[in-house]
Short mmCIF file of the C-alpha atoms (twelve columns), coordinates in Angstrom:
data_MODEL
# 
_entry.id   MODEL 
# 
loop_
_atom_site.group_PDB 
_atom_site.id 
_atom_site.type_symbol 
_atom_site.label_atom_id 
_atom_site.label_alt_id 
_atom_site.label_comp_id 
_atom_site.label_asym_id 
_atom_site.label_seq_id 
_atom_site.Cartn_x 
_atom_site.Cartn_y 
_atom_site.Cartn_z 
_atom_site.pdbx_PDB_model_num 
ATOM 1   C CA . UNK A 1   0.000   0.000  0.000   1 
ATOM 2   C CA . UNK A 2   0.992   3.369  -0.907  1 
ATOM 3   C CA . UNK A 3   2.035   6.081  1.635   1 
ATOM 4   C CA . UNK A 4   -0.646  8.935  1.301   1 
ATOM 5   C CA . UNK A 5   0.153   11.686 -0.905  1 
ATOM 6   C CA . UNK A 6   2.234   14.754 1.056   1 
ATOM 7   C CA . UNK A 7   0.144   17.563 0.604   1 
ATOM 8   C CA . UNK A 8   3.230   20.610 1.097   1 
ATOM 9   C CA . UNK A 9   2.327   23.589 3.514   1 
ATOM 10  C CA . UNK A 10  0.507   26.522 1.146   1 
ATOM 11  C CA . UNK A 11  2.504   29.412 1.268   1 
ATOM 12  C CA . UNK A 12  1.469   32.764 3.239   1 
ATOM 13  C CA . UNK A 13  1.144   35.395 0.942   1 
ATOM 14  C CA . UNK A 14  2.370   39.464 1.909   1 
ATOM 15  C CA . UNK A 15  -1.456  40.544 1.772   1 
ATOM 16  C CA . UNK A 16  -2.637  37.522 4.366   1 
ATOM 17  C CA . UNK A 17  0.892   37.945 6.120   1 
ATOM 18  C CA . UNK A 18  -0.114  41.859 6.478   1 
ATOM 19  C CA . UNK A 19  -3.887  41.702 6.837   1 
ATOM 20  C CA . UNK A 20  -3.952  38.963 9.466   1 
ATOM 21  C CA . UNK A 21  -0.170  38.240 11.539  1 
ATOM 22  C CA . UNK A 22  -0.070  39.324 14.655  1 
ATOM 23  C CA . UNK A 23  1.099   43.021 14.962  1 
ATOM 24  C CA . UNK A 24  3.975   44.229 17.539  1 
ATOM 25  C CA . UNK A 25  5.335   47.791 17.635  1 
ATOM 26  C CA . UNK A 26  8.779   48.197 17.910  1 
ATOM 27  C CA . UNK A 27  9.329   52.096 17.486  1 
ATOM 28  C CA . UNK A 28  8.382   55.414 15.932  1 
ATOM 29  C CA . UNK A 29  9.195   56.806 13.001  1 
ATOM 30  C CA . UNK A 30  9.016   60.550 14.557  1 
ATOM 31  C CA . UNK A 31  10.206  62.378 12.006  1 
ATOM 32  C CA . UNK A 32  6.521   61.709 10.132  1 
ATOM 33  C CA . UNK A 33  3.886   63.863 10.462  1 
ATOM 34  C CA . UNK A 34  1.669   61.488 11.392  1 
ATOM 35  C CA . UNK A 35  1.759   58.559 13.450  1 
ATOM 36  C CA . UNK A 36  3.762   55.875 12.108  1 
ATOM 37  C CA . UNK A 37  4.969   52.885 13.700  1 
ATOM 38  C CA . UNK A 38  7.845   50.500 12.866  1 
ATOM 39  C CA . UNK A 39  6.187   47.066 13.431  1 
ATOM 40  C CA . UNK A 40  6.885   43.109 12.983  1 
ATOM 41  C CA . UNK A 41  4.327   40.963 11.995  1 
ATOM 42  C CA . UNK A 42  3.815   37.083 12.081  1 
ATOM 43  C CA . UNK A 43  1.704   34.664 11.032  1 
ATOM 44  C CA . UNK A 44  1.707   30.779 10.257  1 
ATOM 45  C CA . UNK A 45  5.767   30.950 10.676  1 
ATOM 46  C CA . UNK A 46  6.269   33.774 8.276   1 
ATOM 47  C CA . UNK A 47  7.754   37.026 9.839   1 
ATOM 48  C CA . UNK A 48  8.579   40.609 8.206   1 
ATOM 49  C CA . UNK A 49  8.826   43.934 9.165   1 
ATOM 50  C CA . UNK A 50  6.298   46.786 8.398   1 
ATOM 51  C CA . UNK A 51  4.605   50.443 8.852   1 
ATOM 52  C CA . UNK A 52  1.514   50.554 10.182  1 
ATOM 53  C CA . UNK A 53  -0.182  53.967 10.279  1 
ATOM 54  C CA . UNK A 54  -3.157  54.319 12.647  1 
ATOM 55  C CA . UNK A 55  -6.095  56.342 11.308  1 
ATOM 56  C CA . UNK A 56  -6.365  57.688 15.163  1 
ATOM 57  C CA . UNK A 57  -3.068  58.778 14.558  1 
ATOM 58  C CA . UNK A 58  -3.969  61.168 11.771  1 
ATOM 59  C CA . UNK A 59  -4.076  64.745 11.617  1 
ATOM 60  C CA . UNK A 60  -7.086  66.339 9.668   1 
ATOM 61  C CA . UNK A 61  -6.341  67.811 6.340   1 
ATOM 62  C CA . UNK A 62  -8.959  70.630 5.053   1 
ATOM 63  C CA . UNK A 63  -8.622  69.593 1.836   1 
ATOM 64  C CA . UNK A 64  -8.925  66.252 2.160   1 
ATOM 65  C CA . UNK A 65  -11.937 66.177 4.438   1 
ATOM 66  C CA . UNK A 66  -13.340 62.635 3.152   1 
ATOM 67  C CA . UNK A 67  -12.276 59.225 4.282   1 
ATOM 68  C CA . UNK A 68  -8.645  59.084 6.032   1 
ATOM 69  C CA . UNK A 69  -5.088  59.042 4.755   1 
ATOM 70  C CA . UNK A 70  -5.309  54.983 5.602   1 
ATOM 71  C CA . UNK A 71  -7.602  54.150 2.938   1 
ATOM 72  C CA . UNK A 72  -6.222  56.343 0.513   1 
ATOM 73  C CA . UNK A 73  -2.475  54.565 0.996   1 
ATOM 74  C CA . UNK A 74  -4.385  51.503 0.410   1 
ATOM 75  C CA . UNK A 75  -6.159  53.037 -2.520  1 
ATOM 76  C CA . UNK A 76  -2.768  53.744 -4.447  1 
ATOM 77  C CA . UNK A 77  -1.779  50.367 -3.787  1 
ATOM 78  C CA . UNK A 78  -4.533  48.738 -5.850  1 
ATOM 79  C CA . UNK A 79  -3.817  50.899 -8.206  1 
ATOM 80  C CA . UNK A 80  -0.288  50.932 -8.609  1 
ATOM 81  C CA . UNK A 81  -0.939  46.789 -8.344  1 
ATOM 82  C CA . UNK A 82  -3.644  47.134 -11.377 1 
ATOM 83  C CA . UNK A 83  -0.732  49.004 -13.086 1 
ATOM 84  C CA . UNK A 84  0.936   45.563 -13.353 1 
ATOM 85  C CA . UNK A 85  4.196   47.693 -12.196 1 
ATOM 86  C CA . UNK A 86  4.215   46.639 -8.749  1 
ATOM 87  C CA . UNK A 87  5.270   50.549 -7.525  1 
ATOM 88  C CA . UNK A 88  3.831   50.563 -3.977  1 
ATOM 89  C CA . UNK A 89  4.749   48.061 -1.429  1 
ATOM 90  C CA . UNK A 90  2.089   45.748 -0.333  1 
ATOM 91  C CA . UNK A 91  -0.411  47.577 1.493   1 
ATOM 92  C CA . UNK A 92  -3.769  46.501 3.340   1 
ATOM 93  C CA . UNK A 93  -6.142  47.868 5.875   1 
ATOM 94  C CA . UNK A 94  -6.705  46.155 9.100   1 
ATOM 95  C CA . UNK A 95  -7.085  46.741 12.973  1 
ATOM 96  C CA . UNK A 96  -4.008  47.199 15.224  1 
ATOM 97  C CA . UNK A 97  -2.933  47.669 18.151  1 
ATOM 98  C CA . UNK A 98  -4.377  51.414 18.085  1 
ATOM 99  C CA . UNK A 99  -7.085  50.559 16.183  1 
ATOM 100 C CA . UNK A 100 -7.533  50.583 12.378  1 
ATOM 101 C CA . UNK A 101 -4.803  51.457 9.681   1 
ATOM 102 C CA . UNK A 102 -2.692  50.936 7.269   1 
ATOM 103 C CA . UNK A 103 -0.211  48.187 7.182   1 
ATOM 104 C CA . UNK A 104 2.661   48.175 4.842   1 
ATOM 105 C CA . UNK A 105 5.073   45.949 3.696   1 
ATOM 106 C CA . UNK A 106 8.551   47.259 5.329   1 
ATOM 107 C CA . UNK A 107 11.107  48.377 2.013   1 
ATOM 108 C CA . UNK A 108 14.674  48.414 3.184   1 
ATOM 109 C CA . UNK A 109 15.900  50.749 1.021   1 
ATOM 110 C CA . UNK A 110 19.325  49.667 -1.319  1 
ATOM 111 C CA . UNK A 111 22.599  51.128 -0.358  1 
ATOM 112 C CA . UNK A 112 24.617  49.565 -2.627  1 
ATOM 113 C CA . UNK A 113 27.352  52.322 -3.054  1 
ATOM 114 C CA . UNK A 114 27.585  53.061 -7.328  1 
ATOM 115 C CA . UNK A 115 24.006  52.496 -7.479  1 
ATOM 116 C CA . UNK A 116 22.130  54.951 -10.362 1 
ATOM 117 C CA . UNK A 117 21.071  58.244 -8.292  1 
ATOM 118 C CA . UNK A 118 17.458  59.824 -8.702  1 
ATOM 119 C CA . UNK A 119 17.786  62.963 -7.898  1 
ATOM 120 C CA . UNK A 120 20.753  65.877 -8.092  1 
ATOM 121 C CA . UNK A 121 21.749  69.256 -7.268  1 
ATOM 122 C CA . UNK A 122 23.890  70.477 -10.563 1 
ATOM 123 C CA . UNK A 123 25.578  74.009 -11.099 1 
ATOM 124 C CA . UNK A 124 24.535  74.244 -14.824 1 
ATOM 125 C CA . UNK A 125 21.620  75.885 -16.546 1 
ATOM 126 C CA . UNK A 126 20.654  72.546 -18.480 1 
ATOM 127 C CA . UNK A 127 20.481  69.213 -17.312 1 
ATOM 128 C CA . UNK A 128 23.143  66.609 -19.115 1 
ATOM 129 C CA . UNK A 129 22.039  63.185 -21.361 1 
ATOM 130 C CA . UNK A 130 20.681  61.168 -18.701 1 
ATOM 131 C CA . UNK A 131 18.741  63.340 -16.582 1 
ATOM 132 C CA . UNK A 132 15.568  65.870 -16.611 1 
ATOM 133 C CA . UNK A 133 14.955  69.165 -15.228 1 
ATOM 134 C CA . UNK A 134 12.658  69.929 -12.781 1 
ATOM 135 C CA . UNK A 135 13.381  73.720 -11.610 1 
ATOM 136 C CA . UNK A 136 15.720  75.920 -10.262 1 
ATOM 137 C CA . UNK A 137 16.370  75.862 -5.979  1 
ATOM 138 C CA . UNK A 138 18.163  78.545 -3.493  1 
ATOM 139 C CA . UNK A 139 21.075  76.463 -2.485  1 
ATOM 140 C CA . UNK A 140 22.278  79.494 -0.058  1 
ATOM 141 C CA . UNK A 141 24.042  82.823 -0.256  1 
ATOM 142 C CA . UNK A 142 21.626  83.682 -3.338  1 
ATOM 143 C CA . UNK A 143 22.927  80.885 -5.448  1 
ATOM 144 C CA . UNK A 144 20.949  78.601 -7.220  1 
ATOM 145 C CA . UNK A 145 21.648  75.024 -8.641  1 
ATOM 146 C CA . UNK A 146 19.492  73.177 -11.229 1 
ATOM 147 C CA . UNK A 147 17.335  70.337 -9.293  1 
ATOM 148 C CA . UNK A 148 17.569  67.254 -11.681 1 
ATOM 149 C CA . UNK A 149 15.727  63.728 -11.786 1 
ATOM 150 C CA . UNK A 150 16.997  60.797 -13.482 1 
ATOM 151 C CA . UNK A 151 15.670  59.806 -16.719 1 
ATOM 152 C CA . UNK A 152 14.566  56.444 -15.364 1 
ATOM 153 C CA . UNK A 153 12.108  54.008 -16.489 1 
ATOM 154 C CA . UNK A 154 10.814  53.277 -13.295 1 
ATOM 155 C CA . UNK A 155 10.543  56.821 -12.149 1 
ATOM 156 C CA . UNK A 156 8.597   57.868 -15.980 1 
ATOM 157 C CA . UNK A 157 6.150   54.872 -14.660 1 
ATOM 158 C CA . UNK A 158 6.029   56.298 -11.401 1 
ATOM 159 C CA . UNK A 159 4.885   59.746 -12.967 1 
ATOM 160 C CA . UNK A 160 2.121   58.099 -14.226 1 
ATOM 161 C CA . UNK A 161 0.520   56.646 -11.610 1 
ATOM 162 C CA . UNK A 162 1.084   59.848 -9.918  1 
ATOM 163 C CA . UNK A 163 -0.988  61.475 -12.354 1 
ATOM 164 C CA . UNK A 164 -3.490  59.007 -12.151 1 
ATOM 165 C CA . UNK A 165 -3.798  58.921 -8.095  1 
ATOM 166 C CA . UNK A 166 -3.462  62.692 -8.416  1 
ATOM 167 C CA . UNK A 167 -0.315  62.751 -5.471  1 
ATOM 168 C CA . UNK A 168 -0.172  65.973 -3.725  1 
ATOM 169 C CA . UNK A 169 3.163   65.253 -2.401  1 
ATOM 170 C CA . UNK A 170 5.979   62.829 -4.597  1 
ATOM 171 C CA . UNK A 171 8.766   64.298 -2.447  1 
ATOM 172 C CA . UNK A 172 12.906  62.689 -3.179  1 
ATOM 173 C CA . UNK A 173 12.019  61.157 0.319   1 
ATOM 174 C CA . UNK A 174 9.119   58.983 -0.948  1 
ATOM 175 C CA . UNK A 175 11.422  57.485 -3.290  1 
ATOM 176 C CA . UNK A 176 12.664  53.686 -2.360  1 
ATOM 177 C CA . UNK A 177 15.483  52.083 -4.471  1 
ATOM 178 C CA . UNK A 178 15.359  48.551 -3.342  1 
ATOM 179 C CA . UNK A 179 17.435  45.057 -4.205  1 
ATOM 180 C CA . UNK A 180 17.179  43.786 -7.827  1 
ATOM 181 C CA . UNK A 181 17.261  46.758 -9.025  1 
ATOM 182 C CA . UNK A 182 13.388  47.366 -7.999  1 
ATOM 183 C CA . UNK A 183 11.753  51.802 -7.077  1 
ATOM 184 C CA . UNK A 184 9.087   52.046 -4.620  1 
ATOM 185 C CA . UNK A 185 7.035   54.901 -4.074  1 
ATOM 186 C CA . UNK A 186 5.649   55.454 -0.153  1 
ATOM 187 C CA . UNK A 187 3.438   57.704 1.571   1 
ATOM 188 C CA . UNK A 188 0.057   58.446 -0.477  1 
ATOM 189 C CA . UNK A 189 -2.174  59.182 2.436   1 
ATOM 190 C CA . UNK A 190 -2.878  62.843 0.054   1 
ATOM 191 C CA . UNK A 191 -3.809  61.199 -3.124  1 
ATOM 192 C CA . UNK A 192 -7.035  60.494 -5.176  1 
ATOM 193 C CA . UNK A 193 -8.410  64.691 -4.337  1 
ATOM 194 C CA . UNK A 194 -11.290 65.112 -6.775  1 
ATOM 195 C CA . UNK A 195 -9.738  68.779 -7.805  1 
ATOM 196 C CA . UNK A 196 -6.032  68.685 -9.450  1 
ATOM 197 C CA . UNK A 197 -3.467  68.405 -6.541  1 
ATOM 198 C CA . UNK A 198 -0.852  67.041 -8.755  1 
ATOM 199 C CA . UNK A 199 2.766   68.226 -6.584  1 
ATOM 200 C CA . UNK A 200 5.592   66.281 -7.618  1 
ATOM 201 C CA . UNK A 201 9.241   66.047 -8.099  1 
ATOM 202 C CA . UNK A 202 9.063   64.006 -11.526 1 
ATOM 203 C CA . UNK A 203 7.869   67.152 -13.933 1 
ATOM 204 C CA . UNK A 204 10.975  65.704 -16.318 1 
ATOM 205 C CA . UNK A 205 8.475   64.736 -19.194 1 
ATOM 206 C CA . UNK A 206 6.118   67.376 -18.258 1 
ATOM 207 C CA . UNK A 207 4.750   67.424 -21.986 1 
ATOM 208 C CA . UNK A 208 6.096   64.461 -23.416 1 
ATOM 209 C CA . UNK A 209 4.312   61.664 -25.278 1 
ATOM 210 C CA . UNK A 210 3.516   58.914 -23.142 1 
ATOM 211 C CA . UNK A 211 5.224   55.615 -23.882 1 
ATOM 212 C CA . UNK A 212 3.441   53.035 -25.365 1 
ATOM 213 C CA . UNK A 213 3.600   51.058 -22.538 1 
ATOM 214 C CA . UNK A 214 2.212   53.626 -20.407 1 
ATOM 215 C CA . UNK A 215 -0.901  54.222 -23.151 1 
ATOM 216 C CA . UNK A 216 -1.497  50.300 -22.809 1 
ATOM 217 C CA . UNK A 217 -1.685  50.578 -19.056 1 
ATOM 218 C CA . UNK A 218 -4.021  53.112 -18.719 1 
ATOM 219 C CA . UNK A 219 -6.361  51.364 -21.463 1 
ATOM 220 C CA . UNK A 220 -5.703  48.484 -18.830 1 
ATOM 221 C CA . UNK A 221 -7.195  50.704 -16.017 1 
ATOM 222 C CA . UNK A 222 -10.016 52.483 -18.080 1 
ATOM 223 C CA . UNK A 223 -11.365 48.786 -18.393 1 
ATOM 224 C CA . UNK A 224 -10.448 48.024 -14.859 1 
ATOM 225 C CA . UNK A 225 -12.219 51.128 -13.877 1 
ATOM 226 C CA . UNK A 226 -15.778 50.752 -15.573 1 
ATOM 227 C CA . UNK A 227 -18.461 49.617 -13.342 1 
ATOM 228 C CA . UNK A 228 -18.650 46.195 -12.535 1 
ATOM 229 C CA . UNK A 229 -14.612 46.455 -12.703 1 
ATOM 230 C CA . UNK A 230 -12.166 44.754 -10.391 1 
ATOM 231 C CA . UNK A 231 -10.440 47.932 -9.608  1 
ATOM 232 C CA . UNK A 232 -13.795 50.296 -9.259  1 
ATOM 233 C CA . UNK A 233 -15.325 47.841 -6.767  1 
ATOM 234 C CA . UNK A 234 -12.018 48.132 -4.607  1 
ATOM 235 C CA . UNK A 235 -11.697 51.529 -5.011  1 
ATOM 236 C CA . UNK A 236 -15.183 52.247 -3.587  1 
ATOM 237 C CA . UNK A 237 -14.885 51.042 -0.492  1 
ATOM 238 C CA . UNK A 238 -11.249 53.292 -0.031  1 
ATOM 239 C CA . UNK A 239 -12.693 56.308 -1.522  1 
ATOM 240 C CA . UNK A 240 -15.643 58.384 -2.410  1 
ATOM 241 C CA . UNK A 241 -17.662 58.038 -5.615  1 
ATOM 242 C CA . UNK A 242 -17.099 61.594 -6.695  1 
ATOM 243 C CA . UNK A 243 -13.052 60.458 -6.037  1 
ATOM 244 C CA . UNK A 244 -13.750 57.485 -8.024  1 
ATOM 245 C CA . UNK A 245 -15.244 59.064 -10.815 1 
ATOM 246 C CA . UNK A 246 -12.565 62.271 -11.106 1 
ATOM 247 C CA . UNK A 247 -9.800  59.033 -11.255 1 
ATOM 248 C CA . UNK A 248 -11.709 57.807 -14.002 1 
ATOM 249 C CA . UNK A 249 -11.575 61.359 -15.489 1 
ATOM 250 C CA . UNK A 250 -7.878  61.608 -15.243 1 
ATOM 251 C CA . UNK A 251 -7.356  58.399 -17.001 1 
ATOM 252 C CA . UNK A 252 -9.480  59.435 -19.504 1 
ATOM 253 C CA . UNK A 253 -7.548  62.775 -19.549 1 
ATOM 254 C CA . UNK A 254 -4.671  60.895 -19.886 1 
ATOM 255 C CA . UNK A 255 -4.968  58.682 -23.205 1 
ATOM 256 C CA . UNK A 256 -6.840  61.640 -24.791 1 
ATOM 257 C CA . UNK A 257 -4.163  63.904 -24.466 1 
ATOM 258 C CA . UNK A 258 -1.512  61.144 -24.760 1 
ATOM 259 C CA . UNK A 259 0.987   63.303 -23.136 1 
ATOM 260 C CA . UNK A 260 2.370   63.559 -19.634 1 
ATOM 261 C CA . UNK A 261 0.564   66.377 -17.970 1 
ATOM 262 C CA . UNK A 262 2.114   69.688 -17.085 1 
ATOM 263 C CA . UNK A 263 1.590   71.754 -13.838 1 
ATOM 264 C CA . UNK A 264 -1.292  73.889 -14.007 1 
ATOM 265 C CA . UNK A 265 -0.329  77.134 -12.087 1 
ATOM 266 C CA . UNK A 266 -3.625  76.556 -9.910  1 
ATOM 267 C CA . UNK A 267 -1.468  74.724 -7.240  1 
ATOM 268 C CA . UNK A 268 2.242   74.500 -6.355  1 
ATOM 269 C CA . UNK A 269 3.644   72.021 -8.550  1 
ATOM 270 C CA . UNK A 270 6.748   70.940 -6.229  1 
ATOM 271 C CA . UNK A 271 6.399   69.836 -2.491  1 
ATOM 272 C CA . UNK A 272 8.355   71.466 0.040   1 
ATOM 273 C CA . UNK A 273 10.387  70.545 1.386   1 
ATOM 274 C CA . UNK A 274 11.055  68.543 -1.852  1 
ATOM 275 C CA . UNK A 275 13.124  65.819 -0.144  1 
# 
């Protein structure tokens, strides 16, 4: 007689992992302006680090009087995972130790030394082959240096689902360069505003055609987006349906114009501080 069949242990994915280990703090991250808190989480033998931001943490925004910066975070994840470009750590909402929040998958950031850098201070007037302007900063004394971006792949696909989430705030700081070679984007609790809020560091392709790849993936999300869509039905329970609809109106916006957008003078188009 046969031995029965070994049936091996399913894996824990990051989502159950985040959404259901058990949650310890182990520090602050004070610098934030909200409450976030460096946590481990466990569950079914798997272990990793994380953020979680408590909603009671939050500080009201007057402009972003709907929902919480939670849900939002969570928001730009599905999105950024409907992208197919995998720009925004894993991200759910759950309950915590100070109630509910967002829970993020922990990014140690790269520091291989030699590495390709993102973002530059340069004493020129134009930027060299490789990189794209984004404006002029006080560097002290009255002088100014040219702030530069790379021209990067992942950062031009970052742009875009900026645009799409409408991010009030893509600061250098936000900006994760991780192990194989791998860009995260953090920190989109002020996304998804129903009026254009677009403040961002990546204005390099302000302009530009969109690559084709980019055109595909917003078709992707249009389709994604239409009632009865994957995407919509997740997106409705993160954010209002005036939200939803003005995200559908920027994709639209998007492969109409087939451009990147360009800042619209109706709002400052770089954060500050920008890093």
């Amino acid at each position: 007689m046969s031995a029965p069949e070994r049936i091996p242990p399913r894996s824990v994915t990051t989502a159950e992992l985040l959404a259901k280990g058990e949650l310890k703090v182990r520090g602050r991250i004070r610098e934030a302006s909200n409450a976030v808190l460096f946590c481990s989480v466990t569950h079914e033998g798997r272990e990793a680090s994380c953020v979680y931001k408590p909603v009671a943490g939050e500080r009201p925004l007057w402009d972003f009087p709907d929902g919480n910066l939670a849900q939002r975070e969570v928001a730009a994840y599905e999105v950024s995972e409907a992208t197919g470009w995998g720009l925004v750590p894993t991200t759910v909402l759950r309950d915590g130790p100070y109630g509910e929040g967002m829970c993020q998958l922990w990014i140690e950031a790269a520091t291989e030394e030699g590495g390709p850098e993102l973002l530059a201070l340069v004493d020129a007037e134009e930027p060299e082959a490789g990189w794209k302007a984004i404006g002029f900063a006080e560097v002290g004394e009255g002088k100014t240096a040219l702030l530069v971006h790379a021209d990067d792949e992942r950062l031009r696909r970052l742009a875009v689902l900026d645009a799409v989430i409408n991010n009030a705030d893509r600061k250098g700081g936000h900006l994760l360069p991780a192990d194989e070679g791998r860009l995260y984007g953090i920190d989109h609790g002020v996304t998804f505003n129903a009026e254009n809020k677009l403040r961002t560091l990546l204005w390099g392709w302000a302009g530009e055609p969109l690559t084709q790849e980019a055109l595909d993936v917003l078709q992707g999300l249009r389709e994604a987006l239409e009632d009865g869509g994957g995407l919509a039905g997740k997106l409705a329970e993160l954010i209002t349906a005036v939200e939803l609809d003005a995200t559908r109106a920027r994709v639209d916006a998007l492969l109409a114009a087939g451009k990147h957008p360009e800042p619209s003078g109706e709002w400052p188009a770089i954060p500050w501080p920008p890093v």
